[in-house]
C-alpha positions as CSV (number, residue, x, y, z in Angstrom):
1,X,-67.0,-114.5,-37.5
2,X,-64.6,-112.3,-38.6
3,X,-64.5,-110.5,-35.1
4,X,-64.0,-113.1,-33.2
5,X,-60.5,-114.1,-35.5
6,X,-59.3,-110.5,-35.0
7,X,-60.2,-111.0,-31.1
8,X,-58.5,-114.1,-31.1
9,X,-55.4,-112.6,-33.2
10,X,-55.4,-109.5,-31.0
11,X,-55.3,-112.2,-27.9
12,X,-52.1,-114.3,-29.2
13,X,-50.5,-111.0,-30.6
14,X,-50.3,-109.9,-26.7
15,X,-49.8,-113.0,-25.0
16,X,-46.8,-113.0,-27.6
17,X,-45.4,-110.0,-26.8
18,X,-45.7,-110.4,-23.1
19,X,-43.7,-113.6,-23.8
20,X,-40.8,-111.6,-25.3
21,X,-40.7,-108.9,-22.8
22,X,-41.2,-110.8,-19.5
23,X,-42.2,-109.2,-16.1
24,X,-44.7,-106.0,-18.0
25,X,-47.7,-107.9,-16.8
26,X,-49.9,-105.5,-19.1
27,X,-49.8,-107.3,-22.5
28,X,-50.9,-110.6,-20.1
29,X,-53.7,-108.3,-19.2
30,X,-54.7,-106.8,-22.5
31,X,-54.5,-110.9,-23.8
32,X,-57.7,-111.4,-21.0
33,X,-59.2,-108.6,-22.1
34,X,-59.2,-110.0,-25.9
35,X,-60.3,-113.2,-24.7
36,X,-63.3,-111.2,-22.9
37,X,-64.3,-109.7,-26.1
38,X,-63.7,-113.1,-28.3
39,X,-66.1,-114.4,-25.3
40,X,-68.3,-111.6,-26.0
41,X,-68.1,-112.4,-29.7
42,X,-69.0,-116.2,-29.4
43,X,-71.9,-114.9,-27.5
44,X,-73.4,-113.1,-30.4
45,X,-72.8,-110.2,-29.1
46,X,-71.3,-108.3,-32.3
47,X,-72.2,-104.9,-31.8
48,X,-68.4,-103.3,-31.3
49,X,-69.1,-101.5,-28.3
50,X,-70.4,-104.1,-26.3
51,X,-67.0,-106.1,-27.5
52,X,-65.2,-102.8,-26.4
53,X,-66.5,-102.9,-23.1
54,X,-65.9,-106.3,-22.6
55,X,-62.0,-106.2,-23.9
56,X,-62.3,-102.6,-21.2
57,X,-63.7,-105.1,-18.1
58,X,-61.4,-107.9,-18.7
59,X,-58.5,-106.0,-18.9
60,X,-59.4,-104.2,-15.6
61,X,-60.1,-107.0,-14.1
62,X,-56.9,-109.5,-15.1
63,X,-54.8,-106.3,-14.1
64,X,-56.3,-106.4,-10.6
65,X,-55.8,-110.1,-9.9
66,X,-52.2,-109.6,-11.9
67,X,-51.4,-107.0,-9.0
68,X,-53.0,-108.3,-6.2
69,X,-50.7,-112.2,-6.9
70,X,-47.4,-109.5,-7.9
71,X,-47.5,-107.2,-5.0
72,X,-48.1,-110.7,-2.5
73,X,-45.0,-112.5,-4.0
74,X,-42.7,-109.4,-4.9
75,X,-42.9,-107.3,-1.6
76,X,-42.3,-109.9,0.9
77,X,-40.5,-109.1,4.2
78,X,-37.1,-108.1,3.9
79,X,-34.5,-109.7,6.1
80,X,-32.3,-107.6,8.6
81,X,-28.4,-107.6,8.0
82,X,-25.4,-106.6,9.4
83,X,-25.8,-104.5,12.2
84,X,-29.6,-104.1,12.0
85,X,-30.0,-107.7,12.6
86,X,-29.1,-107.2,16.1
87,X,-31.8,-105.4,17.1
88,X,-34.2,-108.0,19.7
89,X,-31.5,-110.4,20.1
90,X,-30.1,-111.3,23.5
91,X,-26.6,-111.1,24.9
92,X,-25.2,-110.2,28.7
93,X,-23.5,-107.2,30.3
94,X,-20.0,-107.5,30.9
95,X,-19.5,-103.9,32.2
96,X,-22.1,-102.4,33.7
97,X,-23.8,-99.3,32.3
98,X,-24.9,-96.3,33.8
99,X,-26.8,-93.3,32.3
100,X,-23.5,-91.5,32.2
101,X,-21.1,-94.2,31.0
102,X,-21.8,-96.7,28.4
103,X,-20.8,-100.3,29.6
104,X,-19.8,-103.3,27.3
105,X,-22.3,-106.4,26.5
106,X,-21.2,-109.7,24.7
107,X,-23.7,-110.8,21.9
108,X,-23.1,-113.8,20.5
109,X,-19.0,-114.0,21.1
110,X,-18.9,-110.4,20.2
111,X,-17.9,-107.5,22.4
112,X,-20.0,-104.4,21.7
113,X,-20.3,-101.0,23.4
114,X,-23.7,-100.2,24.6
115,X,-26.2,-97.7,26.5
116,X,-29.1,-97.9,28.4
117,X,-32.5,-97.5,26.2
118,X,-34.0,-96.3,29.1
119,X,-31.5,-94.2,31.3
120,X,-31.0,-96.8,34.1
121,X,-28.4,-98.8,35.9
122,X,-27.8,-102.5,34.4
123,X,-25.0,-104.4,36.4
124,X,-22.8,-106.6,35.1
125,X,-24.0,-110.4,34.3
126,X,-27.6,-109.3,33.6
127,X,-29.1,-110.7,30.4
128,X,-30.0,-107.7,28.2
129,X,-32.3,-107.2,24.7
130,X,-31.1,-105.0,22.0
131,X,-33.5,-102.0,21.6
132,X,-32.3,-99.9,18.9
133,X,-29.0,-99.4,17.3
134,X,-27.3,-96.0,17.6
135,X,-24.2,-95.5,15.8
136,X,-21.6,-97.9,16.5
137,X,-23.4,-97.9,20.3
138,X,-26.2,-100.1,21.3
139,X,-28.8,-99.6,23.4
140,X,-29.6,-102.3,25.3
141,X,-32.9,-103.0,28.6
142,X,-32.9,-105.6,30.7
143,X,-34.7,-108.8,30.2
144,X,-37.5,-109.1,32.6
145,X,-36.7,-113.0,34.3
C-alpha cells in the first residue's frame, strides 16, 4: 500500500512539474513511467525491482511515442521565401538567352536576369521553369509544350 501512494505521488510530482516547465516532454515521460510501476504495484507485484523495471519500460516507452507525435508535428516542411520561392515557378523570356549572354524573363510582373540551366539557346516568348537560383541570376529551361 504504501508503494503504490509513493508511485502515485512520484506520478503527480512529474506531471506537475512538466506543467510548470512546458515543452521538456521528459517529466510527462517519467509521470508514465510512475503510473507503470503504480500499475505494477496494484498488481501485487511489490518486489522493488520488478516496480523498477516497470517505472524503466514505461518511461522508455512514453518517451518513444512522445518523440515519434513531437518530431511529426514540430519538423514539418518549411516553406520557401523570398527568392528561393522562385525556384519551379513559370514565367516567359523577354530577351533571349544564349550560353554566352544572359537574357531577361518576366515572372510574375517582375523582370529578372537569367541563364540557361543547361547551356542552350531559348528565344524570346518561350515559356521557361526556374531551375536553380544563382546569385541575383536565374537559371531558367524551357517548358516542354
Amino acid at each position: 500500500m504504501i508503494l503504490s501512494v509513493f508511485w502515485c505521488a512520484v506520478a503527480i510530482l512529474f506531471f506537475l512539474f512538466e506543467l510548470g516547465h512546458p515543452g521538456l516532454f521528459f517529466c510527462l515521460a517519467f509521470s508514465c513511467g510512475a503510473v507503470a510501476a503504480l500499475i505494477a504495484t496494484l498488481f501485487d507485484a511489490h518486489e522493488l525491482l520488478l516496480q523498477a523495471v516497470s517505472f524503466f519500460m514505461g518511461t522508455m516507452v512514453s518517451l518513444c511515442v512522445l518523440r515519434y507525435f513531437i518530431r511529426k508535428n514540430l519538423h514539418q516542411k518549411a516553406h520557401r521565401t523570398n527568392i528561393d520561392a522562385l525556384v519551379g515557378r513559370h514565367g516567359f523570356v523577354i530577351v533571349a538567352i544564349t550560353p554566352m549572354r544572359p537574357g531577361s524573363v518576366k515572372i510574375g510582373g517582375q523582370l529578372w536576369m537569367a541563364v540557361s540551366a543547361h547551356q542552350e539557346d531559348i528565344p524570346a516568348n518561350t515559356v521557361i521553369e526556374i531551375v536553380y537560383v544563382r546569385g541575383a541570376h536565374l537559371a531558367v529551361k524551357p517548358v516542354a509544350q
